[in-house]
Backbone bond lengths (Angstrom), bond angles and torsions (degrees), N, CA, C in turn:
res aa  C-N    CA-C-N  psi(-1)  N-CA   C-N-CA  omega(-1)  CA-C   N-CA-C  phi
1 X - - - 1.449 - - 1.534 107.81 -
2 X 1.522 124.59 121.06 1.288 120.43 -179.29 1.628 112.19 -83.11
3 X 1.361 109.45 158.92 1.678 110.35 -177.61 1.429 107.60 -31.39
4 X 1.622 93.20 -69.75 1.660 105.23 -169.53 1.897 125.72 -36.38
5 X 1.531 94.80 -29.92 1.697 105.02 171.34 1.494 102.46 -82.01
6 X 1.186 108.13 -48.04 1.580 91.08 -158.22 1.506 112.72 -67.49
7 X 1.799 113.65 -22.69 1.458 110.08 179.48 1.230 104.40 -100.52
8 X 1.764 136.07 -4.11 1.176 104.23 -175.50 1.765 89.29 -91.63
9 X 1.397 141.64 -9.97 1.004 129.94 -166.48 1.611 126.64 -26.36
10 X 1.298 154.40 -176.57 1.159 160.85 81.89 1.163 141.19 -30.31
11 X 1.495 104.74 -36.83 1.418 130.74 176.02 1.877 96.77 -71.83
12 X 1.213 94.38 163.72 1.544 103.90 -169.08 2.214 99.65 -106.57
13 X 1.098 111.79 98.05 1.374 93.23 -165.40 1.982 105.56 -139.79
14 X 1.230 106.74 157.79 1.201 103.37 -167.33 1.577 110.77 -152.57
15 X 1.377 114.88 126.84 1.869 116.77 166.86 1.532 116.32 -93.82
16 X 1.634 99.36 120.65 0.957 130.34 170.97 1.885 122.37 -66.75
17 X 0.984 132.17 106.37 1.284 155.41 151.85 1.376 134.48 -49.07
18 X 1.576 134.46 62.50 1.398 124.08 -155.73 1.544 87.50 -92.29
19 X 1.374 154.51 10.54 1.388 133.78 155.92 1.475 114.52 -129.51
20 X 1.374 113.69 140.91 1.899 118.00 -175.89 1.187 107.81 -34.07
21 X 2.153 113.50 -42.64 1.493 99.67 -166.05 2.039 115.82 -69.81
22 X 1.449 87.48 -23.23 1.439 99.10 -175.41 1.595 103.40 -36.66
23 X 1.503 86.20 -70.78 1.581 100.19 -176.24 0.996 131.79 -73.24
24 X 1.429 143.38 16.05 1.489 165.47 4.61 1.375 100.16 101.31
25 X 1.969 89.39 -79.91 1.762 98.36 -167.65 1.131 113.48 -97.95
26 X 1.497 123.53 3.71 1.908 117.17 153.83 0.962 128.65 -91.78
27 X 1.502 127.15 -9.71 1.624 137.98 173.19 1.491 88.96 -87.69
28 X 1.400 132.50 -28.05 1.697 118.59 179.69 1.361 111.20 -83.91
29 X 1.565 121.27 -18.45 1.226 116.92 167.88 1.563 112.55 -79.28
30 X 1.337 130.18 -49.52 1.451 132.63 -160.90 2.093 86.19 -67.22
31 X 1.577 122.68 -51.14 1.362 94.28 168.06 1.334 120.22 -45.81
32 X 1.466 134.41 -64.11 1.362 125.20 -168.09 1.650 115.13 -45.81
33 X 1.564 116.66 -28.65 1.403 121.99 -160.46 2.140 88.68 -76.25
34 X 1.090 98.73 -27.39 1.608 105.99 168.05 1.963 93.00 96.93
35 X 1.522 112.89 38.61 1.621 126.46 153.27 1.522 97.32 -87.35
36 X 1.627 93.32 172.33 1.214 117.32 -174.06 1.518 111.11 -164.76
37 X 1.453 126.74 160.40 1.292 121.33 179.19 1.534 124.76 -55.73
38 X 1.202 157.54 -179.14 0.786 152.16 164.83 2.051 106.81 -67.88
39 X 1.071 124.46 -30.78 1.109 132.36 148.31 1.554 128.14 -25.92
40 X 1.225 99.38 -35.49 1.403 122.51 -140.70 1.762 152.85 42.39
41 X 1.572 83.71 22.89 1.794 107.55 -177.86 1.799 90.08 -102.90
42 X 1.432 110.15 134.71 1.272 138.68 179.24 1.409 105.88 -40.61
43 X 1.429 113.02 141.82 1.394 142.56 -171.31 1.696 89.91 -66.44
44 X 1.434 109.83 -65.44 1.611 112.71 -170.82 1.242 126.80 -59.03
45 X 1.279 112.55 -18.05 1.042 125.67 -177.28 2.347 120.91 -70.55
46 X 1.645 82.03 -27.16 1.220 114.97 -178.42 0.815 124.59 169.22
47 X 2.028 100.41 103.03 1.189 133.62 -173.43 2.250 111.38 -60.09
48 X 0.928 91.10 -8.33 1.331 100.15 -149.45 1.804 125.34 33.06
49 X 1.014 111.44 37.72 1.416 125.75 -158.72 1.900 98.42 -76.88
50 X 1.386 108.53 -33.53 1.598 106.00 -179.18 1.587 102.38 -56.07
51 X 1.086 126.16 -57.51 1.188 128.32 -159.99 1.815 117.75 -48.16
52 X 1.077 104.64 -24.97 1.565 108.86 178.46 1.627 107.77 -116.80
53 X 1.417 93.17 -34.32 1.941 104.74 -175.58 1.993 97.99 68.53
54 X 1.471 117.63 -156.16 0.878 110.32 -170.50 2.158 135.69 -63.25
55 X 1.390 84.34 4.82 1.552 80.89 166.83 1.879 107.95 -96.54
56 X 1.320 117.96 11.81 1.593 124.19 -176.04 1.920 103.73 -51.07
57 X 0.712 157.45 121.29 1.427 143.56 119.86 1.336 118.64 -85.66
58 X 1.687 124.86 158.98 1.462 129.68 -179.92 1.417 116.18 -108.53
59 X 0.964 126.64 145.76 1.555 129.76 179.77 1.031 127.01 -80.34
60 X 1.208 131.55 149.98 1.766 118.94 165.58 1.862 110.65 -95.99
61 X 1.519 90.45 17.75 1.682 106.01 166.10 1.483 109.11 -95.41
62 X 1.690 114.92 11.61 1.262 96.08 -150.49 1.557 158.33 107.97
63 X 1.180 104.25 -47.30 1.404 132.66 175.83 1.204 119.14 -101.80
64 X 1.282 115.43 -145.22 1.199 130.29 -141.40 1.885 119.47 -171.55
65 X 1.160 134.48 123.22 0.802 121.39 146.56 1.629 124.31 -164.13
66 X 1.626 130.57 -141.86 1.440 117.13 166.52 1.210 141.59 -105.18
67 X 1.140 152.07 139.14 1.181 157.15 -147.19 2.028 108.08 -65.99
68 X 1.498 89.32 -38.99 1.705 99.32 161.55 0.977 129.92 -65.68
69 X 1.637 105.83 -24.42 1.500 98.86 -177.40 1.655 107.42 -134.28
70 X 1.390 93.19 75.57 2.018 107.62 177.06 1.271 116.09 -80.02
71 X 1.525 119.69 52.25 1.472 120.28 -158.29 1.937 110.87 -74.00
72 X 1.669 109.02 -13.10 1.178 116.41 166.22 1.812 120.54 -93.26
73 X 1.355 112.51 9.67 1.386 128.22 171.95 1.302 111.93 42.53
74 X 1.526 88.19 57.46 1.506 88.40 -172.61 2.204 107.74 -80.07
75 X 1.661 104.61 167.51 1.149 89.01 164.45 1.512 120.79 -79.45
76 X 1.179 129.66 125.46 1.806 116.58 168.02 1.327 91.50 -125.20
77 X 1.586 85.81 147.26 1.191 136.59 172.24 1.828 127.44 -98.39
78 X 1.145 143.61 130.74 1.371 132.34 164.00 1.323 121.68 -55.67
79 X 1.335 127.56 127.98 1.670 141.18 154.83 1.478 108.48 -17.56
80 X 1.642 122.38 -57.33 1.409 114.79 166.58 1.408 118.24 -48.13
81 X 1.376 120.67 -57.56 1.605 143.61 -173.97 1.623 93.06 -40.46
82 X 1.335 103.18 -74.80 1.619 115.52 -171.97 1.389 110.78 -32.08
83 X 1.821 107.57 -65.54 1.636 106.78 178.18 1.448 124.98 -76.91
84 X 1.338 123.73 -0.41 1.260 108.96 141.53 1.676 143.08 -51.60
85 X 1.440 95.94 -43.31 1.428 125.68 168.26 0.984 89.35 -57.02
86 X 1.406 148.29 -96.72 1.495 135.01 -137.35 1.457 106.97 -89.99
87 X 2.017 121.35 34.36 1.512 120.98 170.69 1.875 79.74 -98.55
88 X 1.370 97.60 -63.16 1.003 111.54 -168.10 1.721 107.79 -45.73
89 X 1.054 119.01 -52.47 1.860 104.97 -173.80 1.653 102.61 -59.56
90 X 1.895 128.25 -42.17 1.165 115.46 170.37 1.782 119.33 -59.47
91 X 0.999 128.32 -35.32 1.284 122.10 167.43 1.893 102.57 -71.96
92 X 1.229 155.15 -41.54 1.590 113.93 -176.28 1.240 100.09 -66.99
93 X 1.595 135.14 -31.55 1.425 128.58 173.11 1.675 113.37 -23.46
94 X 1.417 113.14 -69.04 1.466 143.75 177.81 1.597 100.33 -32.67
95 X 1.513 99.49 -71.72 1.055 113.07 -169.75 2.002 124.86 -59.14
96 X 1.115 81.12 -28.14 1.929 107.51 172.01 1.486 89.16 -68.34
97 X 1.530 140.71 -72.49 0.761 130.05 176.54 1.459 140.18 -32.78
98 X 1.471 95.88 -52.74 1.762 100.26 173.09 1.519 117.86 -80.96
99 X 1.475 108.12 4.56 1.844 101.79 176.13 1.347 84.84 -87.30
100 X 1.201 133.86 -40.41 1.444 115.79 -163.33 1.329 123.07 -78.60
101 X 1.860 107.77 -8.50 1.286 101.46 168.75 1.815 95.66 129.38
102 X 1.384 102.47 -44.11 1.682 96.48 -167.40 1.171 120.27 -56.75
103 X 1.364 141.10 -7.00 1.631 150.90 174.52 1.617 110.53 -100.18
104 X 1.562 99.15 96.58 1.754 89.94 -173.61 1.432 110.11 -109.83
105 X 1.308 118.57 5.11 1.861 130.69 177.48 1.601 99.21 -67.43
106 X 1.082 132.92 107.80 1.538 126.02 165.39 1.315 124.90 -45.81
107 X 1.307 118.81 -32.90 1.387 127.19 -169.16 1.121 109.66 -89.51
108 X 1.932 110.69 -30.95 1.371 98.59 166.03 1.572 138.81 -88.05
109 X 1.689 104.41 12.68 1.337 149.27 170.75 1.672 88.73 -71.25
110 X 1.211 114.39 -81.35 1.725 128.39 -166.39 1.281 101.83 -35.80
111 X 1.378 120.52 -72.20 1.610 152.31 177.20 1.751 85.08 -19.50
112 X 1.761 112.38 -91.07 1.352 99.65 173.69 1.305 130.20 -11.44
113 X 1.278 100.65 -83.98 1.639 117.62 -165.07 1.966 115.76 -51.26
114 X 1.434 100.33 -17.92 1.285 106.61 -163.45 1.669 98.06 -84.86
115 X 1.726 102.67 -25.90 1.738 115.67 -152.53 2.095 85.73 -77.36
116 X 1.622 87.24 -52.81 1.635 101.47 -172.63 1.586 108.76 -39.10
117 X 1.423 120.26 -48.23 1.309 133.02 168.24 1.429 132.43 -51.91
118 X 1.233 111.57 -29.71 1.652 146.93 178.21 1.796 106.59 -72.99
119 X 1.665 83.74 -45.03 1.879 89.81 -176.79 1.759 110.75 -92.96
120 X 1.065 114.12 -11.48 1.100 111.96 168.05 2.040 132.56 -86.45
121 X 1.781 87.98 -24.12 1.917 86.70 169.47 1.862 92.57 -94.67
122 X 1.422 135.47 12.72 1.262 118.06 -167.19 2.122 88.67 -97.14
123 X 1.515 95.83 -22.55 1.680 84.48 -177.20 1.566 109.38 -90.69
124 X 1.464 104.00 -4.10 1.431 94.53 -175.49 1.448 90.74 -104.23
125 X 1.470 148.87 40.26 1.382 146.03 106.96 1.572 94.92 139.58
126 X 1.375 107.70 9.38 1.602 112.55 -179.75 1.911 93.05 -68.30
127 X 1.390 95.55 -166.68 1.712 124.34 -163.63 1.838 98.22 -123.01
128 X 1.204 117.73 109.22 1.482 97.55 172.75 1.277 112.13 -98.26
């Protein structure tokens, strides 16, 4: 799911974080994507991740809160879940590319096809 979906959504939805670094390296991405808290002082700056610890998820309202207490029912998703989604949207990119021809390394043809394969037993409950 890219930034732009998950915050321009309608839907009420949120990734969940069960480790600091998790939430670490998605409040450092939503800064890089150039989000910010509803505050408007930087995600990285403060994850607020102590406050719940691993039941924390983040909003695409912005915020923040706990997995116990989803009183806006939102959809969440897992931190793994999430970055699969955005391996997987950079690989059909790849792959868009090499139908059309622009990827002429075979191996880096394979590499694809092997990753595409990887993401597909990881949703059907495999381990990638």
């Amino acid at each position: 799911m890219r930034f732009e979906k998950f915050f321009g959504s309608k839907e009420s939805l949120g990734i969940h974080c069960e480790r600091e670094q998790d939430a670490g390296l998605l409040c450092a991405m939503f800064d890089d994507a150039g989000y910010t808290w509803l505050s408007g002082k930087s995600y990285a700056l403060n994850t607020n991740w102590n406050q719940y610890g691993d039941k924390t998820y983040y909003s695409n309202s912005h915020e923040f809160g706990s997995v116990n207490y989803n009183e806006f029912n939102r959809k969440i998703i897992s931190f793994r879940e999430f970055l699969a989604e955005e391996f997987m949207s950079v690989l059909q990119s790849l792959k868009s590319l090499n139908l059309r021809g622009a990827i002429t390394d075979y191996n880096y043809i394979l590499l694809i096809n092997d990753a595409l394969d990887a993401y597909a037993e990881f949703k059907e409950g495999g381990e990638i």
